[in-house]
C-alpha positions in Angstrom: -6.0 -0.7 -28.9 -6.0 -2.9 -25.3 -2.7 -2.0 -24.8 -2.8 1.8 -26.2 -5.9 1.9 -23.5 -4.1 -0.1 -20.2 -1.2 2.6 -21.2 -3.4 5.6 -20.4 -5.3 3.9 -17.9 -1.9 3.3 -15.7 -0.6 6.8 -16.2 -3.7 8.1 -15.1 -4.0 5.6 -12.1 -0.6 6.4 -11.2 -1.5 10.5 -10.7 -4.8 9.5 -9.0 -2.9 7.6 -6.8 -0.1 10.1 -6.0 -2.9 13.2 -5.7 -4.2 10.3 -2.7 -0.9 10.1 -1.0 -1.2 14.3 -0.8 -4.0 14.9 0.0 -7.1 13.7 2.4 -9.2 14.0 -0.7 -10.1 11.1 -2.9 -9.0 11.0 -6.4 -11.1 11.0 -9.9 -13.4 8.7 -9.2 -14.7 8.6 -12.8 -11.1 7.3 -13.8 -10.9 4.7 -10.9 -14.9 3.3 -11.8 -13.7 3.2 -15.6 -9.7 1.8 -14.6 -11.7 -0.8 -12.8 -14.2 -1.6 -15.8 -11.8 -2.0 -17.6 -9.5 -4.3 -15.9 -12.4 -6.5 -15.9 -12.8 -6.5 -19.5 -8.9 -7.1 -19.8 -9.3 -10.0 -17.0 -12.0 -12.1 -19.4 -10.3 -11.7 -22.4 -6.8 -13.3 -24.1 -4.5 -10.0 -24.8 -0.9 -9.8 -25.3 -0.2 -6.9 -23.0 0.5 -8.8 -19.9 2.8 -6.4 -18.7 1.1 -3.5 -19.4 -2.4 -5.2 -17.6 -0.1 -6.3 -14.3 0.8 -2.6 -13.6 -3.4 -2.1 -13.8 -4.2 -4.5 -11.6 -1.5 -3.5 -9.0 -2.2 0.2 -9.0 -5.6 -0.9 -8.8 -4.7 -2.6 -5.7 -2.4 0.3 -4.6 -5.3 2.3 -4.6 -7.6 0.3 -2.5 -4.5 0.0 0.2 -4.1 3.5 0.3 -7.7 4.4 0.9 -8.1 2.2 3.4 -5.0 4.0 5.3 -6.4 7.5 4.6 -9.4 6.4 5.7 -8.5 5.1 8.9 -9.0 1.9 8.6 -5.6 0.8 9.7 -6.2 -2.8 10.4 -7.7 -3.4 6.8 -4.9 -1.6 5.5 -2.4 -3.8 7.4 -4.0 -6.8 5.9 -3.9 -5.6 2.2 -0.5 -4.7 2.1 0.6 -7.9 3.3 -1.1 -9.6 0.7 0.2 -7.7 -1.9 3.2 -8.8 -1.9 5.1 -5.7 -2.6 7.1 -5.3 0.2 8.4 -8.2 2.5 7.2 -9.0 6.4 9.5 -12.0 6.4 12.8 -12.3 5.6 12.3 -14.8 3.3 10.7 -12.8 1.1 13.5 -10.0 0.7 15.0 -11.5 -2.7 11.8 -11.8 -4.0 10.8 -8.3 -3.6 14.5 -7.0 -4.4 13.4 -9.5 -8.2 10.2 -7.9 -8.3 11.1 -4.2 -8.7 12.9 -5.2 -11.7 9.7 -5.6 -13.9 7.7 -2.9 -11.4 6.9 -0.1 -14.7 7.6 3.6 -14.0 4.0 4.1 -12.7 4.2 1.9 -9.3 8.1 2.5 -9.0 6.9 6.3 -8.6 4.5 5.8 -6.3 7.3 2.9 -4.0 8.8 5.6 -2.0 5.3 6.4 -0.8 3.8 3.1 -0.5 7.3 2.2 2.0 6.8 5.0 4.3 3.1 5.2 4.6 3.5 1.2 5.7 5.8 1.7 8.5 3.6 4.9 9.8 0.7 1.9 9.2 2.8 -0.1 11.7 4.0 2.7 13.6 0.1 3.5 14.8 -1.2 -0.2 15.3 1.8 -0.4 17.8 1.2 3.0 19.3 -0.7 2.8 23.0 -3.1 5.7 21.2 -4.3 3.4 18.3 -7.5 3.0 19.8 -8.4 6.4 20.6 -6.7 7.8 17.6 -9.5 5.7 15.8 -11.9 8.0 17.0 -9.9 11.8 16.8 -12.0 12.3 13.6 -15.3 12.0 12.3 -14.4 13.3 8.8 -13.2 9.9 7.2 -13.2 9.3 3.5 -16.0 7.5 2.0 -14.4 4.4 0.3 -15.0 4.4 -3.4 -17.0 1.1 -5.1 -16.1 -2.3 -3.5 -12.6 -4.0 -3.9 -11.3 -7.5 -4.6 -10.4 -7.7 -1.6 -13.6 -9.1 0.7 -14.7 -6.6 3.5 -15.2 -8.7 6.5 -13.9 -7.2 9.5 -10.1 -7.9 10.7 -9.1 -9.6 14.2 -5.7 -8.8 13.9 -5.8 -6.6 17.0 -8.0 -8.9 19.1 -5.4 -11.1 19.9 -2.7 -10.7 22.8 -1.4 -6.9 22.1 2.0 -8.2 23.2 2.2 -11.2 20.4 0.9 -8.4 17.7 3.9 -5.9 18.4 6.4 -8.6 18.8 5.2 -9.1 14.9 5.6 -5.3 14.4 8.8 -4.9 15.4 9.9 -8.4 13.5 8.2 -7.0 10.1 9.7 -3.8 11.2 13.4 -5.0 10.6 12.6 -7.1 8.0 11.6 -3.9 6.7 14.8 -1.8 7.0 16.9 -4.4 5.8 14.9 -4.3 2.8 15.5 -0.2 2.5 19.2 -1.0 2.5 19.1 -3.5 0.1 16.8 -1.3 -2.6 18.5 0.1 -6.0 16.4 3.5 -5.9 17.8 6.1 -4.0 15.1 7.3 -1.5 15.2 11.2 -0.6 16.6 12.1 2.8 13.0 13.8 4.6 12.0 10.1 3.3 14.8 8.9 5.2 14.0 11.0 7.6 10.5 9.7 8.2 11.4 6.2 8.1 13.9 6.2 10.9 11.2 8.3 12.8 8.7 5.5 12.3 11.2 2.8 13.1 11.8 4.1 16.2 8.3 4.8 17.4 7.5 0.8 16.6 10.9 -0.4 18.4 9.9 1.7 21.7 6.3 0.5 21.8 5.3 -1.4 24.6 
């Protein structure tokens, strides 16, 4: 039954969190209060779909990274993805990742594509001259749903010298594009397209 139930609970996850990525609209937040009861029930107790209960958690996590970005939050979002340790900031990290997709289920490998390209327009806008007054183009942010494991204080990542932080952007930047190269899934061209437009836009900052 916990693993009939983590199955359903990640397909659904998986279309909340592509709806997300589409829209400015938050997804069924009856599924994500109940995905998120649920994984806490799977977290306390011995079951044998460990598999099946990784893909929760991460989508979980996918989730919260992704609201954060819709929302605006862009330095919160910049610190989640980081720690998630799906995509690499170091070069160090590239085999990792590149081992990692080979036990990612179908779920979070549809939703990679998405998750690459919404990072580098993450890093793309903290390096941009605008970031700061982009923060405040719209009142109409999204109101974020329940609280997250991750813990809320407020990030300093842009308080420090502006020069040291896109020096960091442009490293992760490349560490980021050799990692595109390296990927076995095919990535469609406007995605492509997208990412070399982001790429550039953090390379010319200044």
């Amino acid at each position: 039954k916990l693993r009939q139930a983590c199955s359903i609970y990640n397909r659904l996850l998986s279309e909340t969190i592509r709806t997300l990525i589409s829209s400015n609209t938050l997804g069924a937040q009856n599924i994500l209060t109940s995905a998120r009861s649920f994984a806490s029930r799977l977290a306390s107790v011995q079951n044998d779909c460990d598999r099946l209960a990784n893909t929760l958690f991460t989508l979980l996590d996918i989730y919260i990274y992704i609201e954060f970005f819709k929302s605006q939050q862009f330095e919160r979002a910049y610190e989640i993805i980081q720690k998630l340790s799906l995509l690499p900031f170091a070069h160090t990290q590239i085999d990792q990742c590149l081992e990692l997709i080979n036990y990612y289920s179908s779920e979070i490998m549809d939703c990679y594509p998405d998750i690459i390209l919404m990072t580098l327009t993450l890093m793309a806008i903290l390096a941009s001259v605008e970031y700061k007054s982009a923060l405040n183009l719209s009142n109409q942010h999204l109101s974020l749903a329940a609280t997250s494991s991750f813990d809320q204080r407020s990030s300093n990542i842009l308080s420090t010298n502006k020069q040291g932080l896109l020096d960091e952007l442009k490293r992760q930047a490349d560490v980021l594009f050799r990692y595109i190269g390296l990927l076995p899934i095919k990535l469609h061209n406007h995605v492509h397209v997208q990412l070399m437009e982001c790429f550039s836009r953090i390379k010319n900052a200044c």
